[in-house]
C-alpha positions in Angstrom: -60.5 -7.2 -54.0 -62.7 -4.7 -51.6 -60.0 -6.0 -48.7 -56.9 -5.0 -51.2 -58.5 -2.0 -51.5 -58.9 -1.2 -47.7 -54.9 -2.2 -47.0 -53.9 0.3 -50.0 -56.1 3.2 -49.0 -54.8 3.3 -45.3 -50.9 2.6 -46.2 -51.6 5.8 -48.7 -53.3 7.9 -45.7 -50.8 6.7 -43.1 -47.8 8.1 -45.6 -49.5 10.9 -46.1 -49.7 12.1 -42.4 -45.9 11.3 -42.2 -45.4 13.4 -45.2 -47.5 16.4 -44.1 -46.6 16.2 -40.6 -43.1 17.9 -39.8 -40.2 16.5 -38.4 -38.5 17.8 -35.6 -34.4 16.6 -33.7 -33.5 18.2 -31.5 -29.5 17.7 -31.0 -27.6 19.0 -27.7 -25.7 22.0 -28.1 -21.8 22.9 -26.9 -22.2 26.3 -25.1 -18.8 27.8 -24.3 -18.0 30.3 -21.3 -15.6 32.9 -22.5 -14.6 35.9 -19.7 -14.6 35.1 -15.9 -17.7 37.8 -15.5 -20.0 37.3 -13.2 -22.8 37.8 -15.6 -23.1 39.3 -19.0 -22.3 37.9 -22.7 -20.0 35.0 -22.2 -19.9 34.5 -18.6 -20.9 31.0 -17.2 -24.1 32.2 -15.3 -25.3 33.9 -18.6 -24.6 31.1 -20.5 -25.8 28.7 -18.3 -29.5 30.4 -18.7 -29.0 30.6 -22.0 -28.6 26.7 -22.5 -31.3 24.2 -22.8 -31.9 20.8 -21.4 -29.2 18.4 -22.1 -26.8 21.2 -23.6 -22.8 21.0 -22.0 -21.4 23.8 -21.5 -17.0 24.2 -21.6 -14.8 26.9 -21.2 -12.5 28.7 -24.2 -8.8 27.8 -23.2 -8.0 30.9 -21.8 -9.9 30.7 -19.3 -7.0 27.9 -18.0 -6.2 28.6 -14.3 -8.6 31.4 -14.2 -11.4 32.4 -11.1 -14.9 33.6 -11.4 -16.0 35.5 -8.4 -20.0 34.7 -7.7 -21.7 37.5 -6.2 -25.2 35.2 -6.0 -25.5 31.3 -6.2 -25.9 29.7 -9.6 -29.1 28.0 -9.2 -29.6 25.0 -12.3 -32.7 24.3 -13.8 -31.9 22.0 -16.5 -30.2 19.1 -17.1 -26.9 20.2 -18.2 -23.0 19.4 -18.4 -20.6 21.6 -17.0 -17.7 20.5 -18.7 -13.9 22.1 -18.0 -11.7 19.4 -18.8 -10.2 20.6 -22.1 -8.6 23.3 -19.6 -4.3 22.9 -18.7 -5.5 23.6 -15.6 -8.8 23.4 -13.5 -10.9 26.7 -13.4 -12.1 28.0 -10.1 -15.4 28.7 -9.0 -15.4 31.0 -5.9 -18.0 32.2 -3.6 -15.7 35.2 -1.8 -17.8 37.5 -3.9 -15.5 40.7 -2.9 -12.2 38.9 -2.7 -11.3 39.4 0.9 -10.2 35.6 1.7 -14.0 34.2 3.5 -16.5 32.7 2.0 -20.0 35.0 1.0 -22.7 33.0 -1.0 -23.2 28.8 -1.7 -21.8 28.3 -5.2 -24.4 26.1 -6.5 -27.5 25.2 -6.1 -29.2 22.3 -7.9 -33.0 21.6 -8.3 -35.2 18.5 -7.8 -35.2 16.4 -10.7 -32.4 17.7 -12.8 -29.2 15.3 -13.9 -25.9 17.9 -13.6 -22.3 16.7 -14.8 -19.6 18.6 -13.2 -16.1 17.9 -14.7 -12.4 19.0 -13.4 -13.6 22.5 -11.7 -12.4 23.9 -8.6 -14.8 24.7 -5.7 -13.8 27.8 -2.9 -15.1 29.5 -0.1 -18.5 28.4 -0.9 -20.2 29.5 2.4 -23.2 29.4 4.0 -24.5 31.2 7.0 -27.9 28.2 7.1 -26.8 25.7 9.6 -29.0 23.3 7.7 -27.4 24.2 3.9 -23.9 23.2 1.9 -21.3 25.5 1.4 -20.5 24.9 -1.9 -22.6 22.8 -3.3 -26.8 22.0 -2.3 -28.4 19.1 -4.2 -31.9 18.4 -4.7 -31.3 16.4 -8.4 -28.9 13.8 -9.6 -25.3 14.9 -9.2 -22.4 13.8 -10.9 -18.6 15.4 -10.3 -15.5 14.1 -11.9 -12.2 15.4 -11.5 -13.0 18.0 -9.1 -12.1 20.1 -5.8 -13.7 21.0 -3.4 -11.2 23.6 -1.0 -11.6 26.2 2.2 -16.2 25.5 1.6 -17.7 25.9 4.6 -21.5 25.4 5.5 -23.7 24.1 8.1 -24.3 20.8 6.5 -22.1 19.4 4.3 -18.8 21.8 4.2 -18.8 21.5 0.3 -22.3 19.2 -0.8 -24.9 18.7 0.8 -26.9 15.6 -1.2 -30.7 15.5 -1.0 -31.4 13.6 -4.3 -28.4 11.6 -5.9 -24.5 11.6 -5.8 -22.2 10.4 -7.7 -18.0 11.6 -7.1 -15.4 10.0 -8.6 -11.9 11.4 -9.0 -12.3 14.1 -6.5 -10.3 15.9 -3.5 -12.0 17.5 -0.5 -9.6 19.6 1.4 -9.9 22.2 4.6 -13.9 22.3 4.1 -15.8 22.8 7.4 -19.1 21.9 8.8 -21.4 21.1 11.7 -22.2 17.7 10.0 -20.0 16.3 7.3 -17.3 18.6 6.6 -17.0 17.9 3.3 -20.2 15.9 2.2 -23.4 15.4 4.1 -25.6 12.6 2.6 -29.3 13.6 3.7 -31.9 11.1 4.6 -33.5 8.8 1.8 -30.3 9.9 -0.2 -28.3 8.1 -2.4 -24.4 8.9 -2.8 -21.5 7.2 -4.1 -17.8 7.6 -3.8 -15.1 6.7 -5.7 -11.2 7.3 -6.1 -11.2 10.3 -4.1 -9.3 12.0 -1.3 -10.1 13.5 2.3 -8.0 15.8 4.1 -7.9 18.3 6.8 -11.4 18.7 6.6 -13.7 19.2 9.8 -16.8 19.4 12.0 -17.1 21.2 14.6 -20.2 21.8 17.2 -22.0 24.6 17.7 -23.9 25.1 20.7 -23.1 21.6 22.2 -24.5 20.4 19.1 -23.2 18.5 15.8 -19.6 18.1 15.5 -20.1 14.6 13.8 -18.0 13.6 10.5 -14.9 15.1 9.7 -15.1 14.1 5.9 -18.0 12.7 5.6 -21.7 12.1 7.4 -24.2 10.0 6.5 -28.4 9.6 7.4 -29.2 8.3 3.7 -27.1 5.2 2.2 -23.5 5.5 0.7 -20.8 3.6 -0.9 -16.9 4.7 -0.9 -14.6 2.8 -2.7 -10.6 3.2 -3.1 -10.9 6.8 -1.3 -8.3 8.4 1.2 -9.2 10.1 4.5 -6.2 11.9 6.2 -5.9 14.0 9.4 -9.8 14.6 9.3 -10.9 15.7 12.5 -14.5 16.3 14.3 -15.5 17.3 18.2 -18.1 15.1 17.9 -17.6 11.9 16.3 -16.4 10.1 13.3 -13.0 12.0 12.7 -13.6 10.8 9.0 -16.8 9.4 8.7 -19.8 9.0 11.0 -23.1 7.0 10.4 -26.1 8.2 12.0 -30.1 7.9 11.8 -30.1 4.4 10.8 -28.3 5.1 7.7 -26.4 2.4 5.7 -22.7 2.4 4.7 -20.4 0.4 2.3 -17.1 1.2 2.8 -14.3 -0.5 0.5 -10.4 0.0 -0.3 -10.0 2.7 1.9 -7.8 3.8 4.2 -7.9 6.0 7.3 -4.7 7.5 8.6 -4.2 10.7 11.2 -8.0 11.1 11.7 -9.3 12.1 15.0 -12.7 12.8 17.2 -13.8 13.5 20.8 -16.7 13.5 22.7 -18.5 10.6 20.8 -15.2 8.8 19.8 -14.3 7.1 16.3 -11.0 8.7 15.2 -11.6 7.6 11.7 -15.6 5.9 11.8 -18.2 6.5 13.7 -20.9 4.5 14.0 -23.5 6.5 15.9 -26.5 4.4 14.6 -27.2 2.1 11.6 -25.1 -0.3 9.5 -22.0 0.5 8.1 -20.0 -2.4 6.4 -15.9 -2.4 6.0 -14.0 -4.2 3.5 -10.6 -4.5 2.7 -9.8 -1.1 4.3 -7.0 0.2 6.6 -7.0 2.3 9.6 -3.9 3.5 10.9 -2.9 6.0 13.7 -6.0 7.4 14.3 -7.0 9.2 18.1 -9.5 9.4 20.0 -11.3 9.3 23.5 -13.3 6.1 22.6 -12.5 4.3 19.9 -9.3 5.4 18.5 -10.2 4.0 15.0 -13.9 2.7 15.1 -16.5 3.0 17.4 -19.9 1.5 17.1 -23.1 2.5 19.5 -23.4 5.3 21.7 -27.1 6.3 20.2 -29.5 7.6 22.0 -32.7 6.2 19.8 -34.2 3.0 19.0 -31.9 2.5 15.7 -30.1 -0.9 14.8 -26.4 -0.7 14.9 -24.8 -3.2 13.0 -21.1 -3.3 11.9 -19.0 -6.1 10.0 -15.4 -5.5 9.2 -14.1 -8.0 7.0 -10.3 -8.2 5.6 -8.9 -4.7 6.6 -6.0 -3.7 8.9 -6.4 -1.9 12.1 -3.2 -0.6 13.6 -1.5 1.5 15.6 -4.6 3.7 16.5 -4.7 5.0 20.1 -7.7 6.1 22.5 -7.5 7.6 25.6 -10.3 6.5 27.7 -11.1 2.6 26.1 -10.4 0.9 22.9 -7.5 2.0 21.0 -8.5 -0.1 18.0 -12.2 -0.7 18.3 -15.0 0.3 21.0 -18.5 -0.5 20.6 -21.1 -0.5 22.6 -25.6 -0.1 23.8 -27.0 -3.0 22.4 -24.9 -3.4 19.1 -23.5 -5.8 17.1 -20.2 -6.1 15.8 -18.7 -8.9 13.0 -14.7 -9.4 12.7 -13.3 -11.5 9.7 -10.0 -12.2 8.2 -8.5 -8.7 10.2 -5.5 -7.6 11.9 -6.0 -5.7 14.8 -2.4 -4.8 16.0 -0.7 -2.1 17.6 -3.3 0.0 19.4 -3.2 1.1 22.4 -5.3 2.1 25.3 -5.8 2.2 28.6 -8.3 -0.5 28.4 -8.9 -2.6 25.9 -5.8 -1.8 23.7 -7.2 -3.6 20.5 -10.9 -4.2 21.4 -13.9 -2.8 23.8 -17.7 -3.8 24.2 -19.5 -3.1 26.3 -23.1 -2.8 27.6 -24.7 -6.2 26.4 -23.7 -5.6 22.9 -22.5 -9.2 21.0 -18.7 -9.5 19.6 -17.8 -12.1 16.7 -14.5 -12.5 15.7 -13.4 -15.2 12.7 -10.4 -15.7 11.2 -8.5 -12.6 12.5 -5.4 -11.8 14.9 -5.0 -9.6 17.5 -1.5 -9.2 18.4 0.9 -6.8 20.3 -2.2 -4.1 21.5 -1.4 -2.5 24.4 -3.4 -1.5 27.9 -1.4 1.5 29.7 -3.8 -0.2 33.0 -1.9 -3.2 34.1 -5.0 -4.2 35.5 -6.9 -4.1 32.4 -6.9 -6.5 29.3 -4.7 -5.0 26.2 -6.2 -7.6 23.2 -10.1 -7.7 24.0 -12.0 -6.5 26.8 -16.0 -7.3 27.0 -17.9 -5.8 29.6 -21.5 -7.3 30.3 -21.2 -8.8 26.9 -21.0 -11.9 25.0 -17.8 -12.8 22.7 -17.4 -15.6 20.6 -13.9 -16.1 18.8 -13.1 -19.0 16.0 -10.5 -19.6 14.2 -8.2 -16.3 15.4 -4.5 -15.7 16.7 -4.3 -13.5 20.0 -0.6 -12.6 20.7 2.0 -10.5 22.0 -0.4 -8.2 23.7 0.6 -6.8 27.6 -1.1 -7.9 30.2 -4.4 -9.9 30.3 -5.1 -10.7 26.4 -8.5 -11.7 26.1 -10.9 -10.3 29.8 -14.6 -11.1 29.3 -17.6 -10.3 31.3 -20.0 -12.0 29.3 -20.5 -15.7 27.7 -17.5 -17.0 26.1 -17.6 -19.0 23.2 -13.9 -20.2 21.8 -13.2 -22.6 18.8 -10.1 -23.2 17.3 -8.5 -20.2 18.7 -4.9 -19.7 19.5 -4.3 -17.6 22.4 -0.2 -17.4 23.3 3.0 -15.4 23.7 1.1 -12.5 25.5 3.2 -10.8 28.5 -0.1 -11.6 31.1 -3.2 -14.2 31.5 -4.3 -15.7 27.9 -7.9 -15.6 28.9 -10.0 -14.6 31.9 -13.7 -15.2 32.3 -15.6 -13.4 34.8 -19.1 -14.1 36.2 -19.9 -16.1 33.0 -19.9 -19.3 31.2 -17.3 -20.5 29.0 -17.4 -22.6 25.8 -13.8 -23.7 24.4 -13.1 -26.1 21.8 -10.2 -27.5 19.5 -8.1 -24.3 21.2 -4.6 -23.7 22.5 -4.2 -21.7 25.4 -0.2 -21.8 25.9 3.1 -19.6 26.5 1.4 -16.6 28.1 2.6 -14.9 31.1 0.4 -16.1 33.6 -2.2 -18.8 33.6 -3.5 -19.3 30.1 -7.1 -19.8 31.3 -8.9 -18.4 34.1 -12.4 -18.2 35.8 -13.2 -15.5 38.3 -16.4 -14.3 40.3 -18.1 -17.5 39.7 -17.8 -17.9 36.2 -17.9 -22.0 35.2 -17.2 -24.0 32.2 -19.6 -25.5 30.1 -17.5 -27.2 27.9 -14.3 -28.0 27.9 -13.3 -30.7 24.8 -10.1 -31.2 22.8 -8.2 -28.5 23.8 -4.1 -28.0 25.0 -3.8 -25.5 28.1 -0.8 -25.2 29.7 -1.5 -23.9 32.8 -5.3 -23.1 34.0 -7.4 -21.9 37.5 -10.9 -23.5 37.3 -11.3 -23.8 33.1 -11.7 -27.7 33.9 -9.7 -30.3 32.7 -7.8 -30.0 28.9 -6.9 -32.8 26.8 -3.3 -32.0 26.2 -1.2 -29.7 28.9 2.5 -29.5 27.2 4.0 -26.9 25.0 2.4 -26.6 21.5 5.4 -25.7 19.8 4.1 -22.9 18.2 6.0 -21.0 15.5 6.4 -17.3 15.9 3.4 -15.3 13.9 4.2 -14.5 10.5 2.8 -15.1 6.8 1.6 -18.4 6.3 -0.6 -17.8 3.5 -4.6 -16.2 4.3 -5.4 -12.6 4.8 -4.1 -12.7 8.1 -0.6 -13.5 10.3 -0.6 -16.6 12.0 1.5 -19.3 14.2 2.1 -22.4 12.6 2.2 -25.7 14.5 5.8 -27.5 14.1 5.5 -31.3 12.5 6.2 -32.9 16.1 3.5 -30.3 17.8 1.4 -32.2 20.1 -1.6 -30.3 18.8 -1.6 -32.3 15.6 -4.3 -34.4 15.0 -6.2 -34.4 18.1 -9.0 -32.4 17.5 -12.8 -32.6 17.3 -13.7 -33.6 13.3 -17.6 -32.7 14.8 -16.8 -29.4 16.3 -13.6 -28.3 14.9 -14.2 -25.5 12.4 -14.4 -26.5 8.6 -11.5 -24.4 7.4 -8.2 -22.6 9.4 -7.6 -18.8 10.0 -6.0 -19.5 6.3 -9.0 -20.7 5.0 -7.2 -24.0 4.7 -9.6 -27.3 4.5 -10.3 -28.8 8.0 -8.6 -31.8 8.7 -5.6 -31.9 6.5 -4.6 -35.4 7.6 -7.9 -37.6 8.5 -8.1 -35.8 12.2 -8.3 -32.0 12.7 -6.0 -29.9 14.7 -5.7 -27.8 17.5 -5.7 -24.0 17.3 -6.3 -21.7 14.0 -3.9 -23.3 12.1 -3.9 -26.6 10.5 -0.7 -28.5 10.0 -0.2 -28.9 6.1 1.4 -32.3 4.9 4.6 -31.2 4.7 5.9 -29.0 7.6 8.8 -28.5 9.4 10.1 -30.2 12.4 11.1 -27.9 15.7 14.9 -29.6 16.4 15.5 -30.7 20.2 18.3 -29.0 21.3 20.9 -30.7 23.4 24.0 -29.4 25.0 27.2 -30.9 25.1 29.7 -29.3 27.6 33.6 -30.0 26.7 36.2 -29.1 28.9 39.0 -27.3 26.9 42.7 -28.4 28.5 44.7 -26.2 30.6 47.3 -24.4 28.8 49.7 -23.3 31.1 53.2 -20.9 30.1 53.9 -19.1 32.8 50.3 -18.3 34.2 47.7 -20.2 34.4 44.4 -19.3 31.5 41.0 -21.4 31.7 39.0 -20.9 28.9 34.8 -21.1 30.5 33.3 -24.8 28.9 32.3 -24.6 25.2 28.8 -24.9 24.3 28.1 -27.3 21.3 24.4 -27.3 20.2 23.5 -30.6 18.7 20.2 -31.0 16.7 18.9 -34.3 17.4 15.9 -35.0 15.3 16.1 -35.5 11.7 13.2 -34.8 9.3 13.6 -37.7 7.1 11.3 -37.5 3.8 11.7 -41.5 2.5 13.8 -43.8 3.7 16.5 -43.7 1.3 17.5 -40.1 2.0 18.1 -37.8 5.3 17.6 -34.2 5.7 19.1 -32.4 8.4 19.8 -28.7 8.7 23.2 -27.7 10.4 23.6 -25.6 13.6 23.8 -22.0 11.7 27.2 -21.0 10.7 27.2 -17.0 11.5 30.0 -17.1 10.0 29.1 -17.5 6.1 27.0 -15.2 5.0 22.9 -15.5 4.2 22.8 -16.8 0.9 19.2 -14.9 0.3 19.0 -11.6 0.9 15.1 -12.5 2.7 16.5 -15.1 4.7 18.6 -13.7 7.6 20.1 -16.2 9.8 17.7 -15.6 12.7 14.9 -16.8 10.4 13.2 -20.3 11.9 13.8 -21.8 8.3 17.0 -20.7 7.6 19.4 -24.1 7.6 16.2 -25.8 5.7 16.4 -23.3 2.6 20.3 -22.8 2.4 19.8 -26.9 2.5 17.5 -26.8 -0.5 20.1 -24.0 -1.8 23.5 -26.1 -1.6 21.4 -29.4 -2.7 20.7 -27.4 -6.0 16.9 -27.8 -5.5 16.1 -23.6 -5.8 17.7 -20.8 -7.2 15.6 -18.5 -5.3 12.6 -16.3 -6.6 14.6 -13.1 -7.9 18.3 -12.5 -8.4 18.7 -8.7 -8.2 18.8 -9.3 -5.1 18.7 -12.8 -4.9 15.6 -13.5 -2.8 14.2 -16.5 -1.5 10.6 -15.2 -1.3 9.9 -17.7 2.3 6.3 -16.8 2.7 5.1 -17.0 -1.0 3.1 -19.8 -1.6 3.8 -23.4 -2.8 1.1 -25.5 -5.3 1.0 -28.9 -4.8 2.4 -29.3 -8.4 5.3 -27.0 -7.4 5.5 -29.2 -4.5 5.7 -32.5 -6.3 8.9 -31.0 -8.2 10.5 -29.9 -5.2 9.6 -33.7 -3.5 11.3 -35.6 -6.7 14.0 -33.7 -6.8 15.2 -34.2 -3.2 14.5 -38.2 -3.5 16.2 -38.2 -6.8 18.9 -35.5 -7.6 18.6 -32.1 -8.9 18.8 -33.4 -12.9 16.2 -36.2 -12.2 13.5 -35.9 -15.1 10.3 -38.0 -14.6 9.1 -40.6 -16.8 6.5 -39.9 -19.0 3.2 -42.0 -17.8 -0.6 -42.0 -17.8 -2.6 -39.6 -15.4 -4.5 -41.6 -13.2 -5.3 -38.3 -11.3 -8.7 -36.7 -13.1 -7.1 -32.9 -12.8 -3.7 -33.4 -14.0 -3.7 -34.3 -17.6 -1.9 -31.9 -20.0 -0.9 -30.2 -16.7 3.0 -28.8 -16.8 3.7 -31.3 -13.9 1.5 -33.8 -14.7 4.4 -36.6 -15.0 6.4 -35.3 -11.6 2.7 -35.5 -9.8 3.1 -39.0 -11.3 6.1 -39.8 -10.2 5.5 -38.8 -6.6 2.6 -41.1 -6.8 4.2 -44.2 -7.9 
């Protein structure tokens, strides 16, 4: 009873404190700017001093279109939203405080340990004359912008923010800002920004006093991400046309592309990578200029910092340099990572796709380098590697002029194909080279070469044509290589024919556990030669023959001899079972294609109007009617396609058991059937 009487006299005094004590809730408030003063009832910098923490401030609709002038910076204090996007159109916030065109004051500036929305507002002539401040916007807090622009800011760090605390853009434009470093955003050391959905354009840094000049767009000494952005004809005296990453900072980018940047001095039209680690993904790069580095360039520090670069699944083309590396340069001790890439087009006068140099190491997997240019005949066009190891697997090297692949350093090749280029397919100088499960065949010159003493330390499963000194291969005749083009993977590549000598005579220890594709490794109990591994069902390269008739004399009254006729006769026959033969035609030029994707120079052209006239596809669109050559087949697909050549276009399979433990209930479970029985 005495315990009962405990329990009920605290429950009694804890209620009672809960009655007696008041209860406060405190509930943001909606503030709303209504004049474009620069200070006074209803302006934005009184009403931002009259908010409290967490209020959000908007703007009355007819402020739509509108400018407020600054004559000071707004400096925040709070955590606060500044919210415009109820507006038709985008409100401006200037800092040309007496309206003659340039810039006068930095717009905003944010404290340490405040979180600030910003939504759909404009940002111009924000200006600062500190070469160490933003010009529109400084940030100490945690910074968020939607939907915003940022135009004609200029500062000496960071042309329109400069981020010392936290950034966060998303759905933004940065156009015409300026700066030393980072001409529209400079992300400060130990900061953290992030980037999405935005755009980049004809922003700038410049030096002053032989100083700066690094990042066009963007510079970074912190760590930053930038997804799905655009940077266009960004340009910077220093380095990084559109980005550069410097005092070991760290770098995502992702999505992007890079198109009409440029740089000098330090190089990188569109990326500079003065000093840290800066990761590419799935990111384009496309006729950007520079001295060094006409897209990229990697190195060139001048302190003890890391450089580390990978660029994985992105397209670098057309980009031009004028000293070295018209695609790529890097350089001092870094280290560079290709994958699943096309580097194609560039052009320099050395090293038209790729330059390293100065003991920094290259890998390149699964990528092609074709048709790069080096205006130096005596220089390699596709890679060139100066005092500097290389190793290449599973990668195409074609069509480029000259020498294609020119390394001063050890060589390691696997599964690469290096062919069709106008010079040498591979020079080693001074070095050691590795080379396994590789075709060297159809270049200009010798496919392999050593020079200055360089020497082979292996040699195993390989076909080169024609070599000086790169040993003894196991195959020497012609590969029968397709042509490059889109046979499935990321990336280009040049598929072996079905009677290729290349097939089947690789390495199962060394050869590389997938293709360039990313294709299993073997296919058909034994792997292959070169990036690309012969699927089961490939086409044959016909042997031409040439039958010369002589056509009679016809003879009125003078005397006409028609020059012999040419009669091309293809003499193998791809037979599929025994019971029925398929063989293509010579192409009639006179009929027309039958699929508008499928001209009559294409290398599969008499096989698909084959399948076409045998009623076994109807294409993979009718208006027009496209064949769609390099989409994909599935294996079920492919056991439709099988049946109904062996049987007739209206063969329908029987209905059986799966024996296979993935087919059952499958669409083309019974053809899979079928084609097994």
């Amino acid at each position: 009873m005495k315990k009962q009487l405990t329990f009920l006299l605290i429950t009694i005094f804890i209620f009672s404190i809960i009655w007696v004590v008041p209860s406060y809730s405190v509930h943001a408030a909606t503030l709303v700017v209504t004049n474009t003063n620069d200070s006074g009832t209803g302006s934005l910098r009184q009403t931002l001093a009259d908010a409290s923490s967490g209020d959000t401030i908007t703007f009355d609709a007819s402020l739509s279109g509108q400018i407020i002038r600054l004559q000071s910076t707004l400096t925040i204090d709070k955590n606060i939203t500044i919210d415009a996007s109820t507006l038709t159109e985008k409100i401006t916030l200037s800092g040309d405080s007496d309206n003659d065109g340039d810039g006068d004051i930095l717009i905003l500036n944010i404290l340490a340990n405040q979180t600030v929305a910003i939504k759909s507002l404009k940002f111009t002539k924000g200006y600062t004359p500190n070469s160490t401040n933003a010009g529109a916007i400084a940030n100490l807090g945690d910074l968020s912008v939607y939907d915003s622009e940022f135009h004609f800011n200029s500062g000496g760090q960071g042309g329109a923010i400069r981020n010392s605390g936290e950034l966060y853009v998303e759905n933004s434009s940065f156009t015409n800002n300026t700066a030393v470093e980072g001409g529209a955003i400079l992300n400060d050391l130990n900061a953290q920004a992030e980037v999405r959905n935005s755009t980049f354009s004809n922003n700038s840094g410049y030096e002053v006093n032989n100083l700066g000049g690094g990042g066009g767009a963007v510079a970074n000494v912190g760590s930053i991400s930038i997804y799905d952005s655009q940077f266009t004809n960004n340009s910077a005296t220093g380095g990084g046309g559109g980005f550069i990453n410097s005092f070991g900072g760290t770098a995502t980018i992702s999505g992007c592309t890079f198109t009409g940047n440029s740089a000098t001095e330090y190089g990188g039209g569109a990326l500079n990578n003065f000093e840290g680690t800066v990761n590419i993904y799935q990111s384009t790069f496309t006729n950007n200029t520079a001295n060094y580095g006409g897209a990229i360039i990697a190195g060139k520090h001048l302190s003890g910092f890391v450089t580390v670069t990978t660029i994985s699944e992105s397209i670098i083309s057309n980009n031009q340099a004028t000293a070295g590396g018209g695609g790529i340069e890097f350089d001092s001790g870094t280290s560079m990572t290709i994958d699943k890439t096309t580097i194609s087009g560039n052009t320099a006068p050395a090293g038209g796709g790729i330059v390293n140099i100065s003991g920094s190491l290259l890998t390149i997997t699964n990528s092609t380098i074709a048709n790069n240019t080096a205006t130096q005949s005596s220089e390699p066009s596709g890679i060139a590697s100066l005092f500097s190891p290389v190793t290449i697997k599973n990668s195409t090297v074609t069509g480029n002029n000259h020498t294609a692949v020119g390394i001063q350093g050890d060589t390691v090749i696997s599964n690469t194909t290096i062919a069709g280029n106008s010079g040498y397919g591979l020079e080693v100088f001074n070095n050691t080279l590795t080379i396994t499960n590789s075709i060297l065949a159809n270049n200009g010159n010798f496919d392999c070469r050593l020079q200055n003493g360089a020497t082979v330390t292996t040699n195993q499963n390989n076909l080169i044509e024609t070599n000086s000194g790169c040993g003894t291969p196991l195959l020497t005749s012609d590969p029968l290589l397709g042509t490059l083009s889109s046979n499935g993977g990321l990336t280009q590549t040049m598929f072996l024919y079905g009677n290729s000598p290349a097939i089947g005579v690789g390495n199962n220890v060394t050869c590389e556990s997938t293709d360039q594709r990313g294709i299993a490794r073997p296919q058909d109990g034994i792997c292959d030669l070169g990036a690309f591994e012969a699927d089961l069902y490939i086409p044959y390269l016909p042997t031409i023959t040439s039958t010369i008739t002589n056509t009679p004399t016809l003879t009125p009254t003078s005397t006409y001899t028609p020059s012999p006729t040419e009669t091309l006769t293809p003499t193998s026959t791809h037979t599929p079972s025994p019971t029925k033969t398929l063989t293509p035609t010579s192409t009639d030029t006179s009929t027309p294609a039958t699929f508008a994707d499928v001209p009559q120079t294409y290398w599969a052209y008499n096989w698909i109007e084959r399948l076409y006239d045998a009623g076994l596809t109807g294409g993979c669109t009718t208006s027009p009617l496209n064949y769609c050559p390099t989409l994909p087949v599935t294996r079920a697909e492919m056991a439709v396609f099988l049946e109904r050549g062996l049987h007739g276009n209206s063969f329908t399979p029987p209905n059986v058991p799966a024996t296979f433990g993935d087919t059952a209930g499958h669409w083309a479970e019974d053809w899979i059937e079928a084609l097994k029985a």
